[in-house]
N, CA, C and O atoms as a printed pandas DataFrame, in Angstrom:
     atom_number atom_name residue_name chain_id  residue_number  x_coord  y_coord  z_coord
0              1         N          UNK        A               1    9.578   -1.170   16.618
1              2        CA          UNK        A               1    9.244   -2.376   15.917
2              3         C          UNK        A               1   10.524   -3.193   15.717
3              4         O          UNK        A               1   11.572   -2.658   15.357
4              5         N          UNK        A               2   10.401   -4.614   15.978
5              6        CA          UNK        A               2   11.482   -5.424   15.997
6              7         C          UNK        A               2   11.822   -5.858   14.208
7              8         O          UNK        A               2   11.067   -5.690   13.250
8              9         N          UNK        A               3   13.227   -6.454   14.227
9             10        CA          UNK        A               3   13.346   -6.985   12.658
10            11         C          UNK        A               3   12.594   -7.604   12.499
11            12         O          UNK        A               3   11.924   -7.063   11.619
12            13         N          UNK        A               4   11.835   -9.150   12.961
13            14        CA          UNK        A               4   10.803   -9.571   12.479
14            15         C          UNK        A               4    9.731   -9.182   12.482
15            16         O          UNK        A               4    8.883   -9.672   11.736
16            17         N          UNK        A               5    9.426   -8.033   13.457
17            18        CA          UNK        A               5    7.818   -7.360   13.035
18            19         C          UNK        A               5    7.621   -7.006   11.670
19            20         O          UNK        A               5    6.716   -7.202   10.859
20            21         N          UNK        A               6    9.160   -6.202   11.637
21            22        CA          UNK        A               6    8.584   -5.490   10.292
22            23         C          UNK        A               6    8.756   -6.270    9.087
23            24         O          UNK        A               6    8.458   -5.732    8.020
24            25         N          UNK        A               7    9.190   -7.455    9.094
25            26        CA          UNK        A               7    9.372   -8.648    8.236
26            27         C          UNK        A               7    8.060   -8.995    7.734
27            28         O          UNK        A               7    7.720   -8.998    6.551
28            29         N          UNK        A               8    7.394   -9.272    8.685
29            30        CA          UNK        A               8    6.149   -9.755    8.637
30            31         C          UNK        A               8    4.645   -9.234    8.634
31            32         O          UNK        A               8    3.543   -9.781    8.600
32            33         N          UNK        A               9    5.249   -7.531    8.701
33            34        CA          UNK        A               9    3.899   -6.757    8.397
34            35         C          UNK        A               9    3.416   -6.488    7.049
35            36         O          UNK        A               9    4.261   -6.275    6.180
36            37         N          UNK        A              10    2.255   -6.469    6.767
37            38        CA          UNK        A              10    1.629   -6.028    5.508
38            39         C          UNK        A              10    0.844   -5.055    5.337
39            40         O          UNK        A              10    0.206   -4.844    4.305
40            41         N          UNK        A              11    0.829   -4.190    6.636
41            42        CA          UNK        A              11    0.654   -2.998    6.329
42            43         C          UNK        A              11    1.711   -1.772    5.729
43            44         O          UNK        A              11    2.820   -1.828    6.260
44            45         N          UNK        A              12    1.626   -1.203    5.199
45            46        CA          UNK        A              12    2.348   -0.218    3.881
46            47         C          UNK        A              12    2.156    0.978    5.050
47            48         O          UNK        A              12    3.216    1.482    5.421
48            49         N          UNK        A              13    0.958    1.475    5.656
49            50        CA          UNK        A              13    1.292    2.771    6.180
50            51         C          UNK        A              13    1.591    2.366    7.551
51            52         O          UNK        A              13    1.903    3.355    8.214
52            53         N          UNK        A              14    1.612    1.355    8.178
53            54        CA          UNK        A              14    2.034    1.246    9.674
54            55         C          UNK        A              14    4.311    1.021    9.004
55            56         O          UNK        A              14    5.155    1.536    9.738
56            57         N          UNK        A              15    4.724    0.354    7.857
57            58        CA          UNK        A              15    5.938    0.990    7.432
58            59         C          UNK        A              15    6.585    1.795    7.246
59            60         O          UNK        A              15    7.803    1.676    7.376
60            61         N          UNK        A              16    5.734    3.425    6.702
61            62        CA          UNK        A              16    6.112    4.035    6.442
62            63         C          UNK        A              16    5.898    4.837    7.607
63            64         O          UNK        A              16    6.397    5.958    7.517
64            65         N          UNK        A              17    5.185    4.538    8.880
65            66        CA          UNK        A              17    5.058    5.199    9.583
66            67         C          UNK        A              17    6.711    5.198   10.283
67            68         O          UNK        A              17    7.388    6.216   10.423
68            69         N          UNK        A              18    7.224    3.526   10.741
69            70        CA          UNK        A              18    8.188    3.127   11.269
70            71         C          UNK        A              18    9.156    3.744   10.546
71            72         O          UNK        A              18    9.813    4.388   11.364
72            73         N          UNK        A              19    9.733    3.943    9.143
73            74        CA          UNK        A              19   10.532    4.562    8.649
74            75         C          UNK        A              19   10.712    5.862    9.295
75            76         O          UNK        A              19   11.836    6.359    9.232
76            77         N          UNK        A              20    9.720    6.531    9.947
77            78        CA          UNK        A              20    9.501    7.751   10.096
78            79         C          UNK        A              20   10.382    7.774   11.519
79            80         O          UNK        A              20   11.364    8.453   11.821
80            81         N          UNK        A              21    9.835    7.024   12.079
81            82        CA          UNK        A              21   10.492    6.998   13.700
82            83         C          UNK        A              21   11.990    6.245   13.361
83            84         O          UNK        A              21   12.848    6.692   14.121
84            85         N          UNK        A              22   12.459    5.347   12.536
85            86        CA          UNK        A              22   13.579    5.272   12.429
86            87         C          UNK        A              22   14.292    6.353   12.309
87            88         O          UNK        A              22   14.945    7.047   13.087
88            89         N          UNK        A              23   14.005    6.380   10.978
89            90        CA          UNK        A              23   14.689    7.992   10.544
90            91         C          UNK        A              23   15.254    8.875   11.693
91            92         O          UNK        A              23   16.403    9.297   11.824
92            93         N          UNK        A              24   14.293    9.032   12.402
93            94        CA          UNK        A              24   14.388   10.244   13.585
94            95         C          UNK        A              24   15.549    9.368   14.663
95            96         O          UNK        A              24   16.374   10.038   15.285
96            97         N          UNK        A              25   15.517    7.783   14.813
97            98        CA          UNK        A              25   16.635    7.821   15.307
98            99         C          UNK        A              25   17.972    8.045   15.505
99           100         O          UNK        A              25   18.787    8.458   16.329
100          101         N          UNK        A              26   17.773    7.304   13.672
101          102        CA          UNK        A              26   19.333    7.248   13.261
102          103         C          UNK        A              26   19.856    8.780   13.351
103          104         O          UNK        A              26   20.988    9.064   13.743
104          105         N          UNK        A              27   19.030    9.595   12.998
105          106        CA          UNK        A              27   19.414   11.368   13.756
106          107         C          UNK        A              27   19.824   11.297   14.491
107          108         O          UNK        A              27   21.041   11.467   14.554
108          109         N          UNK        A              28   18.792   10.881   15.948
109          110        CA          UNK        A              28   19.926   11.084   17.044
110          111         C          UNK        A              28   20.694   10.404   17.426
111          112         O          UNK        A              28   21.220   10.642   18.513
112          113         N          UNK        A              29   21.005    9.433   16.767
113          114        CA          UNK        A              29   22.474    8.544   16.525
114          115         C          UNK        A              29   23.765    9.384   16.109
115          116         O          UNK        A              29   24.807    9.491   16.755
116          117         N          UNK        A              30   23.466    9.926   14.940
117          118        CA          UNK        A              30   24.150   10.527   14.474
118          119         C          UNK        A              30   24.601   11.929   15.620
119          120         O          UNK        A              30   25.752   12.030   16.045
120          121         N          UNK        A              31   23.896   12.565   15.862
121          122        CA          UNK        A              31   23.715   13.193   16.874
122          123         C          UNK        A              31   24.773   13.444   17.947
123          124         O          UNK        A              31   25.436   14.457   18.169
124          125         N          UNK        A              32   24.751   11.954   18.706
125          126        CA          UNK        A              32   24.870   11.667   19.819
126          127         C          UNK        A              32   26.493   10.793   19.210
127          128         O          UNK        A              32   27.106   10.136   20.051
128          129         N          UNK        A              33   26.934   10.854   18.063
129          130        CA          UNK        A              33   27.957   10.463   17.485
130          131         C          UNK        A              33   28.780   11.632   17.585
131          132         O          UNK        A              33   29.859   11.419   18.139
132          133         N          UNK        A              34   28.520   13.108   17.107
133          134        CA          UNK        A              34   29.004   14.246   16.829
134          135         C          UNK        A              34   29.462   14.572   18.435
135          136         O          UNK        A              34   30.527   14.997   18.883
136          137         N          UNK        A              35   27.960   14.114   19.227
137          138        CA          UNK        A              35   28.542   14.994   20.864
138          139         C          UNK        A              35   30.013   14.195   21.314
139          140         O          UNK        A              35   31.110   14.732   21.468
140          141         N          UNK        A              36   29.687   12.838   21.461
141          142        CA          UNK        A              36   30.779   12.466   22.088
142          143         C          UNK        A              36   32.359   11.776   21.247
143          144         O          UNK        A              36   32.872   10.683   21.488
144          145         N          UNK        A              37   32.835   12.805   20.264
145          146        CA          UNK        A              37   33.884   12.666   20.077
146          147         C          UNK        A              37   34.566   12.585   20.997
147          148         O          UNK        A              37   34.691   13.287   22.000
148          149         N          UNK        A              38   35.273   11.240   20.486
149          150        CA          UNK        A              38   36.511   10.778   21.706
150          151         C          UNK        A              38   36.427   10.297   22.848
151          152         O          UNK        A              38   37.425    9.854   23.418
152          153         N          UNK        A              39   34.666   10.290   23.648
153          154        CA          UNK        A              39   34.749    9.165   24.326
154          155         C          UNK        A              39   34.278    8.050   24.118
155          156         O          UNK        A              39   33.900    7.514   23.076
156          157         N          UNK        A              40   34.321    7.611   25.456
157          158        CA          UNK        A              40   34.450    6.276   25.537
158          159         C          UNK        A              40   32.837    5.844   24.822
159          160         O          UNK        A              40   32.870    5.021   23.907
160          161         N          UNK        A              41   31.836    6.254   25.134
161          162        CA          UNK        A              41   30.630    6.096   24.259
162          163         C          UNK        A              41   30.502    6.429   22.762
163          164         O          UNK        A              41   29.506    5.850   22.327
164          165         N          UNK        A              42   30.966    6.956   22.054
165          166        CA          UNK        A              42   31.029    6.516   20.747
166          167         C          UNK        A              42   31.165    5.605   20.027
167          168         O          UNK        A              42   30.740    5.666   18.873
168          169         N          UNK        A              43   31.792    4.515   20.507
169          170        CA          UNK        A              43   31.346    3.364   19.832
170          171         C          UNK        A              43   30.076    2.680   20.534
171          172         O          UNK        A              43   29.494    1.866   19.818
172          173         N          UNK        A              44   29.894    2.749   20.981
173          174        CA          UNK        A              44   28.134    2.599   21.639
174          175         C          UNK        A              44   27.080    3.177   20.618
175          176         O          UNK        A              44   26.106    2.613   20.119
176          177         N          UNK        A              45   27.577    4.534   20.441
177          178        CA          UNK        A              45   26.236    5.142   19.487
178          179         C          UNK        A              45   26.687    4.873   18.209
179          180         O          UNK        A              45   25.829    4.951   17.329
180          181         N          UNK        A              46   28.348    4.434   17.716
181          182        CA          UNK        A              46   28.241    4.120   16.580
182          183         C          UNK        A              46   27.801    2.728   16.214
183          184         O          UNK        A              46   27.564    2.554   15.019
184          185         N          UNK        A              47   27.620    1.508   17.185
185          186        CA          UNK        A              47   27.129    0.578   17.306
186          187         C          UNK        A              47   25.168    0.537   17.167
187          188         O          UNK        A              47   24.453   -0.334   16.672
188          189         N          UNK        A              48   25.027    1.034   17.417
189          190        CA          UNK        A              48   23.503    1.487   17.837
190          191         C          UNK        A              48   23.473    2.111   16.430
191          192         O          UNK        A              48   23.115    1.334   15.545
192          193         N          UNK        A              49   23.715    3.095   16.135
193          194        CA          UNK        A              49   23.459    3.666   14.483
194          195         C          UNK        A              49   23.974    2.565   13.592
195          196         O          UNK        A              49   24.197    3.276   12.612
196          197         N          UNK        A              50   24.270    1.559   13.270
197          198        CA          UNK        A              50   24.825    0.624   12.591
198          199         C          UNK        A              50   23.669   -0.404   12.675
199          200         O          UNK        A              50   23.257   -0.920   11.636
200          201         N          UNK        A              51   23.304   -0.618   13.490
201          202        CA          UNK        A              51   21.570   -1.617   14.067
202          203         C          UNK        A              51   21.272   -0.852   13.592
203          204         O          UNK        A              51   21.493   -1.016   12.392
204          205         N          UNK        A              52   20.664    0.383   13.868
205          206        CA          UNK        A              52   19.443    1.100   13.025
206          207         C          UNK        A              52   19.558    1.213   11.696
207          208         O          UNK        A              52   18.483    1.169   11.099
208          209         N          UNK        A              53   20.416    1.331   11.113
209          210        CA          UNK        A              53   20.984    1.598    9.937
210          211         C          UNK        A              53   20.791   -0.231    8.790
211          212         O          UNK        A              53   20.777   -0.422    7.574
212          213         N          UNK        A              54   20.688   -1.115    9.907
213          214        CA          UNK        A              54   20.066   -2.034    9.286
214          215         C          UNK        A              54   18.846   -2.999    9.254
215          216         O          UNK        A              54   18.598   -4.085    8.730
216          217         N          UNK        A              55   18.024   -1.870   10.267
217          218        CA          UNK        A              55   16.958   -2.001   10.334
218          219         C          UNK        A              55   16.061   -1.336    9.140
219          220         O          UNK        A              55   14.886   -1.525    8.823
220          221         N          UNK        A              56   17.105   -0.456    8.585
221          222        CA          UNK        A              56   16.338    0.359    7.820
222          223         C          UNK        A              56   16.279   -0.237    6.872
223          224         O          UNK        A              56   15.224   -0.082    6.257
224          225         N          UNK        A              57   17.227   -1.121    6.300
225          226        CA          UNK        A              57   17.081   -2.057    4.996
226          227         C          UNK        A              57   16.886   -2.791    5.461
227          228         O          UNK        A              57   17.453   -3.590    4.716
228          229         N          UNK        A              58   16.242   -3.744    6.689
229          230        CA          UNK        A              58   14.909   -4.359    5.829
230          231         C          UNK        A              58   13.583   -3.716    6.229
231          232         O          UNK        A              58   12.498   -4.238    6.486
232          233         N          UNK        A              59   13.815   -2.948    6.217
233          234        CA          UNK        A              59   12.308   -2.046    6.424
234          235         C          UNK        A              59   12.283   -1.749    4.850
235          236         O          UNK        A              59   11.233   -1.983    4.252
236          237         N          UNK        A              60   13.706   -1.100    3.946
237          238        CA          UNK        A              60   13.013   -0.634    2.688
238          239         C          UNK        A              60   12.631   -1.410    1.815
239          240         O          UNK        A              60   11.880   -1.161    0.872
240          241         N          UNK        A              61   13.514   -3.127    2.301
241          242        CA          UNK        A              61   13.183   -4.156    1.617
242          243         C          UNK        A              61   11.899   -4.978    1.907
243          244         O          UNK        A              61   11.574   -5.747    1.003
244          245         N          UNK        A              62   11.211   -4.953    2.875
245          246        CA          UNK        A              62    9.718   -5.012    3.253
246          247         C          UNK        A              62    8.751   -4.284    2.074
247          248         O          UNK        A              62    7.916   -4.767    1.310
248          249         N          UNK        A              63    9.295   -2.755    2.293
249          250        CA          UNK        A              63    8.008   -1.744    1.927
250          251         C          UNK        A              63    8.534   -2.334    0.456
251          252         O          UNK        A              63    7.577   -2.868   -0.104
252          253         N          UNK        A              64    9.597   -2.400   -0.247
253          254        CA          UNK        A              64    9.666   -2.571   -1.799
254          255         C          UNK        A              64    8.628   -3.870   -2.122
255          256         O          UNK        A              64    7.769   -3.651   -2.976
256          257         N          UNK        A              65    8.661   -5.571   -1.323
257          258        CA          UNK        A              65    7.937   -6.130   -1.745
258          259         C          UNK        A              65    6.374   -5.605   -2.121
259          260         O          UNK        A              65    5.638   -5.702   -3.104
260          261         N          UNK        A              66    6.270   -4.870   -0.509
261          262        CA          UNK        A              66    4.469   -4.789   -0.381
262          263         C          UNK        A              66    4.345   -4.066   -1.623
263          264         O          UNK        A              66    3.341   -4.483   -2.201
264          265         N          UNK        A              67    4.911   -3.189   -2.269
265          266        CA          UNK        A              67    4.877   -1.734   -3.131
266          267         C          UNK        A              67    4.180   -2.563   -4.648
267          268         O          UNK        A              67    3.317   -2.232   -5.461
268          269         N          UNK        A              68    5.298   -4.076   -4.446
269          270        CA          UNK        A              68    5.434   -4.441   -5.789
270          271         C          UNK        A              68    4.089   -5.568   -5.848
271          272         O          UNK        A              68    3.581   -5.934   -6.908
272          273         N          UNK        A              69    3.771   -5.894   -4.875
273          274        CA          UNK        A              69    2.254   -7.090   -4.544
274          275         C          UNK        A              69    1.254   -6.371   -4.709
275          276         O          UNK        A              69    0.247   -6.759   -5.302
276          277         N          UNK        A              70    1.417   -5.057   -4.133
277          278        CA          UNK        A              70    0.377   -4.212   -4.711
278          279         C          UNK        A              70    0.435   -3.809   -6.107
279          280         O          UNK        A              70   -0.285   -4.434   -6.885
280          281         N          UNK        A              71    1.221   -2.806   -6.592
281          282        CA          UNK        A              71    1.318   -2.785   -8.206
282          283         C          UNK        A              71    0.977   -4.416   -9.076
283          284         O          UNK        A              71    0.211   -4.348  -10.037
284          285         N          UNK        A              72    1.414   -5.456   -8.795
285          286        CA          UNK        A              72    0.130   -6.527   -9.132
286          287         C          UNK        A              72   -1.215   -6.607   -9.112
287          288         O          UNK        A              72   -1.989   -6.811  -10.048
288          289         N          UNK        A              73   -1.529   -6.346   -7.440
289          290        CA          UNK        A              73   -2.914   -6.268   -7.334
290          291         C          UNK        A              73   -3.605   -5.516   -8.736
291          292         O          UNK        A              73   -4.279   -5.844   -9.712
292          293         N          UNK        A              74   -3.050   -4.443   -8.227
293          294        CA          UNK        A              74   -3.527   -2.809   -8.606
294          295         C          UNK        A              74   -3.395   -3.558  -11.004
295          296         O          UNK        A              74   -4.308   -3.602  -11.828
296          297         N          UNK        A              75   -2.623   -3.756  -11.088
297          298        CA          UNK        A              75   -2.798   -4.303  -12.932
298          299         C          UNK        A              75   -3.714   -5.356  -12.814
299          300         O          UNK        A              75   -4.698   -5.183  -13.533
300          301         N          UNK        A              76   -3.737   -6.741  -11.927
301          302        CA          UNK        A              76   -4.381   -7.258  -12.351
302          303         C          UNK        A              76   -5.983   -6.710  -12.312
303          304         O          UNK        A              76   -6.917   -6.931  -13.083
304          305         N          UNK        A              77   -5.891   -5.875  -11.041
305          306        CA          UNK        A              77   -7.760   -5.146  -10.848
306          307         C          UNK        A              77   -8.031   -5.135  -12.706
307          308         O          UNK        A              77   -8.651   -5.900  -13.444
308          309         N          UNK        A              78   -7.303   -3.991  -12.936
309          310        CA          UNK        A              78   -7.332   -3.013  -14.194
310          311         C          UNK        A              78   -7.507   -4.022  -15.657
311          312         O          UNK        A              78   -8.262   -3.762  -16.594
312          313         N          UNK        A              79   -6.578   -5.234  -15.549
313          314        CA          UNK        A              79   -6.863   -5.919  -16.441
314          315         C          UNK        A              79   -8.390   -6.766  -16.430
315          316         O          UNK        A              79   -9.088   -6.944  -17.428
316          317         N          UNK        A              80   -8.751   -7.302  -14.820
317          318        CA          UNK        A              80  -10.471   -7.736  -14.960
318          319         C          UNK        A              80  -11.063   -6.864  -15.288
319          320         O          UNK        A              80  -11.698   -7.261  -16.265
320          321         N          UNK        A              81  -11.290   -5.871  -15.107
321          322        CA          UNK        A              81  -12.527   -4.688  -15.374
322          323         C          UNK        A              81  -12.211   -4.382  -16.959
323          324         O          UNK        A              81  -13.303   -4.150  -17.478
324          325         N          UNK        A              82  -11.399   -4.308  -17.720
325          326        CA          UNK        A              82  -11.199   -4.244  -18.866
326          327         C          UNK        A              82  -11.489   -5.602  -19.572
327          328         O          UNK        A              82  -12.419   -5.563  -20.377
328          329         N          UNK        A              83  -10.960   -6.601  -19.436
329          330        CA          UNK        A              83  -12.006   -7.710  -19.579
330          331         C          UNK        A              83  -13.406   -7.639  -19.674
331          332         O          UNK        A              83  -14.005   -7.862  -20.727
332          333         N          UNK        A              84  -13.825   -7.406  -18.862
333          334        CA          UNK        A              84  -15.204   -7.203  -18.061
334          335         C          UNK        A              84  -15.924   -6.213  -19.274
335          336         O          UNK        A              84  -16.938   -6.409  -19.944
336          337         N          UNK        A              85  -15.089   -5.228  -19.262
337          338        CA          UNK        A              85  -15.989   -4.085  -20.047
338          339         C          UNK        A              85  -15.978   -4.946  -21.656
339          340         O          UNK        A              85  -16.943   -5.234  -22.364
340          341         N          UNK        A              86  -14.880   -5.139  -21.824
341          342        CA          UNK        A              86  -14.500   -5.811  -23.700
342          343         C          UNK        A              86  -15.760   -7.186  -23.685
343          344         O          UNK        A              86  -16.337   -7.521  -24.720
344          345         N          UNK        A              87  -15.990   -7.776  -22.486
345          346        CA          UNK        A              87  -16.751   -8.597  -22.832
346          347         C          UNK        A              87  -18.267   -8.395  -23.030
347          348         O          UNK        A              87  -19.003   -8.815  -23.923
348          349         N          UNK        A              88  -18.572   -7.515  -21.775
349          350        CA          UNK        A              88  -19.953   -7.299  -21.746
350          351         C          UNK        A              88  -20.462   -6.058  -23.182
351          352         O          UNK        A              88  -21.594   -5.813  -23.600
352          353         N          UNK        A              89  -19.384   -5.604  -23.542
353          354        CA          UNK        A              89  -19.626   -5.073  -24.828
354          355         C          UNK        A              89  -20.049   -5.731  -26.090
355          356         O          UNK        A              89  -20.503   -5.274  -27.139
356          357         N          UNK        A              90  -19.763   -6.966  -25.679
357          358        CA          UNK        A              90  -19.765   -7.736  -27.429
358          359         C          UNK        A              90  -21.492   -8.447  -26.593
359          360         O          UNK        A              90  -22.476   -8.557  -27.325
360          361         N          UNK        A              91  -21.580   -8.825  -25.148
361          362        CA          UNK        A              91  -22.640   -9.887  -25.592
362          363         C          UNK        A              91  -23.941   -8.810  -24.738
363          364         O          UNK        A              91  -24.921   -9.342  -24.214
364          365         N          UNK        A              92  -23.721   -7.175  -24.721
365          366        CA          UNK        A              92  -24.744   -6.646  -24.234
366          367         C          UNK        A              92  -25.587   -5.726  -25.035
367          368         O          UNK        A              92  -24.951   -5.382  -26.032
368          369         N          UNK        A              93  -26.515   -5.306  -25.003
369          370        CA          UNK        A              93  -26.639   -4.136  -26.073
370          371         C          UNK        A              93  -26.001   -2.725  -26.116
371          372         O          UNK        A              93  -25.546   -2.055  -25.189
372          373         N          UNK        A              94  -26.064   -2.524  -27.096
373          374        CA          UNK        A              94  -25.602   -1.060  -26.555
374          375         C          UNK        A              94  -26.299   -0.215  -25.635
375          376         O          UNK        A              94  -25.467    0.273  -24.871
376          377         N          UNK        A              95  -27.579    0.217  -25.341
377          378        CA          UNK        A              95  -27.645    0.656  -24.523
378          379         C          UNK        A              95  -27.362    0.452  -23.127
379          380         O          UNK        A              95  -26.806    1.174  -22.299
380          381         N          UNK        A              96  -27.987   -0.960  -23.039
381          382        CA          UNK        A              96  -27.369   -2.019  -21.189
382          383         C          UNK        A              96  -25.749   -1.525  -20.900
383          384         O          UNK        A              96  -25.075   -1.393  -19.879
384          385         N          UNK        A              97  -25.496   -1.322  -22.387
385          386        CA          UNK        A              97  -23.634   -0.860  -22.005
386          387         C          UNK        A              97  -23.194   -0.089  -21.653
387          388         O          UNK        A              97  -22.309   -0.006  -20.801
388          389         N          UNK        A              98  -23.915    0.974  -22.456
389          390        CA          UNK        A              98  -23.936    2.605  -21.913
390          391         C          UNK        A              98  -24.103    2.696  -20.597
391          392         O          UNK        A              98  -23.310    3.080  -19.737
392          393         N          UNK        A              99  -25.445    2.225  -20.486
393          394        CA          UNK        A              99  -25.883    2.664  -18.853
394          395         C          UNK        A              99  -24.604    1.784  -18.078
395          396         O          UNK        A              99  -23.780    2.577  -17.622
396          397         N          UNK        A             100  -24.368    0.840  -17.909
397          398        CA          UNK        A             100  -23.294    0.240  -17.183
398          399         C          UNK        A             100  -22.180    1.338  -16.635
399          400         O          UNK        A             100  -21.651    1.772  -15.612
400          401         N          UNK        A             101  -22.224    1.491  -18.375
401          402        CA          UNK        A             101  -20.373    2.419  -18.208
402          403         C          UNK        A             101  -20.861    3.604  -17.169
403          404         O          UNK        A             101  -20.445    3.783  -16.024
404          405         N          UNK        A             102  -21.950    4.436  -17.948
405          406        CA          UNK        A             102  -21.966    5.351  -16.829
406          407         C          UNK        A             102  -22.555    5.027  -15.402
407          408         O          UNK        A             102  -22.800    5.887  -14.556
408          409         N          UNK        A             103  -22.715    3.908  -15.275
409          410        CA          UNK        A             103  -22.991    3.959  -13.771
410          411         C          UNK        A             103  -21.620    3.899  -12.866
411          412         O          UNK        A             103  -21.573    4.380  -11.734
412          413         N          UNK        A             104  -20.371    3.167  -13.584
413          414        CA          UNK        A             104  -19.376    2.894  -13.152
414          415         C          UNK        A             104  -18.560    4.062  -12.855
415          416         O          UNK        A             104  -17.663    3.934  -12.021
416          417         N          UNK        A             105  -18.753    5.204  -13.435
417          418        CA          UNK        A             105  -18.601    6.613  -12.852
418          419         C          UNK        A             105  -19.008    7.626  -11.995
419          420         O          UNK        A             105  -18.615    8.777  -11.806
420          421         N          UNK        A             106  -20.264    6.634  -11.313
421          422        CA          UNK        A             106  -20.900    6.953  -10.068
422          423         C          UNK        A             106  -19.459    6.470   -9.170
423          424         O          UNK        A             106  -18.491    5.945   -9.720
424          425         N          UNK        A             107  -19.570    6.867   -7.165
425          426        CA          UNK        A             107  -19.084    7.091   -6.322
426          427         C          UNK        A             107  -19.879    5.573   -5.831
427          428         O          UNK        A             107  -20.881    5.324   -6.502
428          429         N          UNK        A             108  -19.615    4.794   -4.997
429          430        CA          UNK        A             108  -20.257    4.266   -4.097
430          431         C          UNK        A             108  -21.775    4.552   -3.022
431          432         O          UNK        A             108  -22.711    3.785   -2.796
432          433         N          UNK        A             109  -21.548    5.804   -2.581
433          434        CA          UNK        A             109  -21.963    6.451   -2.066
434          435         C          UNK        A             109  -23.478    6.954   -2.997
435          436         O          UNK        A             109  -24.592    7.078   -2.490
436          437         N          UNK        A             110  -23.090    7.207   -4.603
437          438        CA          UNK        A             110  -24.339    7.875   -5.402
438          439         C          UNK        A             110  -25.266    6.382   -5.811
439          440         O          UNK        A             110  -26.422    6.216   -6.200
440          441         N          UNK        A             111  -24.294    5.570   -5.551
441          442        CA          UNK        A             111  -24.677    3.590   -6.404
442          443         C          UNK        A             111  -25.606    2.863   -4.916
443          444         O          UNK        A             111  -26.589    2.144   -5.093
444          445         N          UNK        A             112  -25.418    2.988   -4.418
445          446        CA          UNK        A             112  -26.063    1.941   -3.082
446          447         C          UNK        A             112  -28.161    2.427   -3.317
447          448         O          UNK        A             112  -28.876    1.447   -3.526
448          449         N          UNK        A             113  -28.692    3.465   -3.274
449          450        CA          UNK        A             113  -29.718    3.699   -3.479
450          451         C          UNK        A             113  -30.180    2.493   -4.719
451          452         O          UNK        A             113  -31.132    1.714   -4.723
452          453         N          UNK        A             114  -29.075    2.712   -5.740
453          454        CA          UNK        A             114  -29.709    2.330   -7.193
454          455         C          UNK        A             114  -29.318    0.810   -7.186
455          456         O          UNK        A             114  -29.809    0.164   -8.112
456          457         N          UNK        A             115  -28.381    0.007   -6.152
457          458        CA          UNK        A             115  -28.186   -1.392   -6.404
458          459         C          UNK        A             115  -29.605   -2.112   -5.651
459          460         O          UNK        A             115  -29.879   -3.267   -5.977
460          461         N          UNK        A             116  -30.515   -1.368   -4.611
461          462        CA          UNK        A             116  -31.376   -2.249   -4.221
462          463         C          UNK        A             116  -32.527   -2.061   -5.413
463          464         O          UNK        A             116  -33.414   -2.914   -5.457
464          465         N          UNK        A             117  -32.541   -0.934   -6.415
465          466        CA          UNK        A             117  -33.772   -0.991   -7.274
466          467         C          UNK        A             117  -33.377   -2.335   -8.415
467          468         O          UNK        A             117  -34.076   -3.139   -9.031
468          469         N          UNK        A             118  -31.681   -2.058   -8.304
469          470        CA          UNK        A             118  -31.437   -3.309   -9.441
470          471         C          UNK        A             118  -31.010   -4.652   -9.224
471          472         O          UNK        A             118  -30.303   -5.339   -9.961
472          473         N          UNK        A             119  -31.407   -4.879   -8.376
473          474        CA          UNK        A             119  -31.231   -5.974   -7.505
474          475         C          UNK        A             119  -33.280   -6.723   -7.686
475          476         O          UNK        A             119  -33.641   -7.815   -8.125
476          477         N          UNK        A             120  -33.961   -5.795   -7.248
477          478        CA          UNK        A             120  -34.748   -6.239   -7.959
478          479         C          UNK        A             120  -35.717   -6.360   -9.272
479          480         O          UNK        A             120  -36.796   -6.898   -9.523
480          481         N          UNK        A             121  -34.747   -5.568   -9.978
481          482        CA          UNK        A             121  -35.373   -5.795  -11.541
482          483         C          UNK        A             121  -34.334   -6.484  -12.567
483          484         O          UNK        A             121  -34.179   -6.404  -13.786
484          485         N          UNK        A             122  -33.403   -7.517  -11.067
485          486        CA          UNK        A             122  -32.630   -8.468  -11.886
486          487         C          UNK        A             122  -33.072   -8.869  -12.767
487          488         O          UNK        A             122  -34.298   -8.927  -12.858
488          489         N          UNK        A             123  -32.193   -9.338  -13.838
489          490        CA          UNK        A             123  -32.454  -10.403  -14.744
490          491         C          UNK        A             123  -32.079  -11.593  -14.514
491          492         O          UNK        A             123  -31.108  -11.693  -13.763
492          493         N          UNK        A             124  -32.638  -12.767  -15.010
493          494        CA          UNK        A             124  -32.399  -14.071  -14.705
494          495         C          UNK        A             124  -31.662  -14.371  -15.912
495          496         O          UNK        A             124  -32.026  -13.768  -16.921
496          497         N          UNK        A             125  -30.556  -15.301  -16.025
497          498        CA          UNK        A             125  -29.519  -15.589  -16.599
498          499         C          UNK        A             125  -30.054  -17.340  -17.354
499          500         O          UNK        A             125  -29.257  -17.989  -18.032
């Protein structure tokens, strides 16, 4: 992956994947630093580990934004649904509330059967 790929990706695990294969270069950079003491290719691989080596910051400076856009995402989710719950508490009954809450501790998977029964025993607003 080039410097601007990874500039411009927003995937988090296709990053951490690349970290992974960096990593493994700058090894055999390092590597290939240890074999050829004293010749003439060592500054070649110490050139080459020096690119990789700053590929890697901005790769960690990539993954830190995405980390931190997400930890936004991820509070603001937490702050609507808490909203959500504080509100529908004051203007629902208690029971409509109950059942809510515990439905919200269903899986996706246990909820899809029960959204087409409540879908039609909507209420009109």
């Amino acid at each position: 992956m080039t410097t601007n790929e990874i500039l411009q990706c927003n995937d988090i695990n296709i990053l951490f994947e690349e970290r992974v294969t960096l990593t493994e270069k700058i090894g055999n950079h390092h590597r290939s630093v240890k074999l050829s003491k004293g010749e003439v290719d060592e500054a070649d691989h110490k050139a080459e580990l020096t690119t990789a080596y700053a590929v890697m910051d901005a790769l960690n400076h990539r993954l830190g934004d995405l980390e931190e856009i997400y930890k936004q995402n991820r509070d603001e989710e937490g702050r609507i649904r808490y909203n959500f719950m504080k509100i529908a508490k004051v203007i629902l009954t208690k029971e409509t509330y109950d059942k809510i809450r515990n439905m919200s501790e269903n899986s996706l998977k246990e909820m899809k059967p029960m959204f087409k029964d409540l879908r039609k025993t909507k209420a009109s607003a």
